[in-house]
Structures are given as C-alpha cells and as structure tokens.
N, C-alpha and C positions, 0 to 999 in steps of 0.2 A: 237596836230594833228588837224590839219583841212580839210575841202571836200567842194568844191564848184566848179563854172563856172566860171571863170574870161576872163575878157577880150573877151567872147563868143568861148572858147576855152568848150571841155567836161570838163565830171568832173576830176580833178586834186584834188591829197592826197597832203596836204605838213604835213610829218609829222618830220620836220626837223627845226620849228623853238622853239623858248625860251623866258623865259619873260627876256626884256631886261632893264627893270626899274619897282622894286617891283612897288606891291598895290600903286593908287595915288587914293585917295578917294575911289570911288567906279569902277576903271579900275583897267587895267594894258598896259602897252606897250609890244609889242612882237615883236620877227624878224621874225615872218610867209610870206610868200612869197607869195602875194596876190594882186590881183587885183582890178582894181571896174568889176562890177560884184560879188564881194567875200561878199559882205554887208550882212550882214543877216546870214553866215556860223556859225553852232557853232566851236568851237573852246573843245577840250578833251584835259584832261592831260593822255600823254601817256601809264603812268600802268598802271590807273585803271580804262579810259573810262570812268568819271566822266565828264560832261559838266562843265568846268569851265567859260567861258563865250561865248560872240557873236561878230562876227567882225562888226566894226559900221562906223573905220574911215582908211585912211592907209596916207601914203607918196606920194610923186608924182610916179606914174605908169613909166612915157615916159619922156624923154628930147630930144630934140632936140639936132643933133650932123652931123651938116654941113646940107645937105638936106635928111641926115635920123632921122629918131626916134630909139630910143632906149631904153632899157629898164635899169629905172633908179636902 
C-alpha cells in the first residue's frame, strides 16, 4: 500500500501493487502505480502495516502517442 501526490493530483492510495522481483540488495521492484511526485511515499505491506520501504525511483510516467501523452 502506498499514499502520496503524484503527478500534483490529491492524495491517491494504491493499494494494488506487488513486489515484482524479490530483494535485489538492499530494494525491491514493485508494480505500485506511481508517479514522480510519489518520491519519498512509504510504501506498507498490506496486513500488517508494517513500513516496508520508500518509493525513490519509478519507470517512465508519460509516452508520447501521436500529439498526445499518455500514461505509460
């Protein structure tokens, strides 16, 4: 579960993503549905609200698709 402002939208729960590639040193990758703006969000596992980590990096946000953006 995560809670932050992305993209300067209000606050947004995603509590629908997963770790998508175990422990890699000291992360993990996750499919949490975030933005920039999202930096700094902790990040809960969902039963027992335990802070598992902090969101620091993501994938590209927007692609371009003809003369709109969209979300990648």
């Amino acid at each position: 579960v995560m809670i932050g402002s992305p993209s300067g939208l209000p606050v947004k729960v995603d509590a629908g993503g997963s770790v998508r590639t175990p422990q890699q040193g000291n992360y993990l990758i996750a499919t949490t549905d975030s933005f920039g703006g999202n930096s700094g969000s902790a990040v809960w596992e969902a039963n027992s609200l335990d802070i598992i980590g902090i969101l620091t990096a993501g994938d590209t946000d927007y692609v371009q698709d003809g003369s709109c953006r969209r979300v990648n």
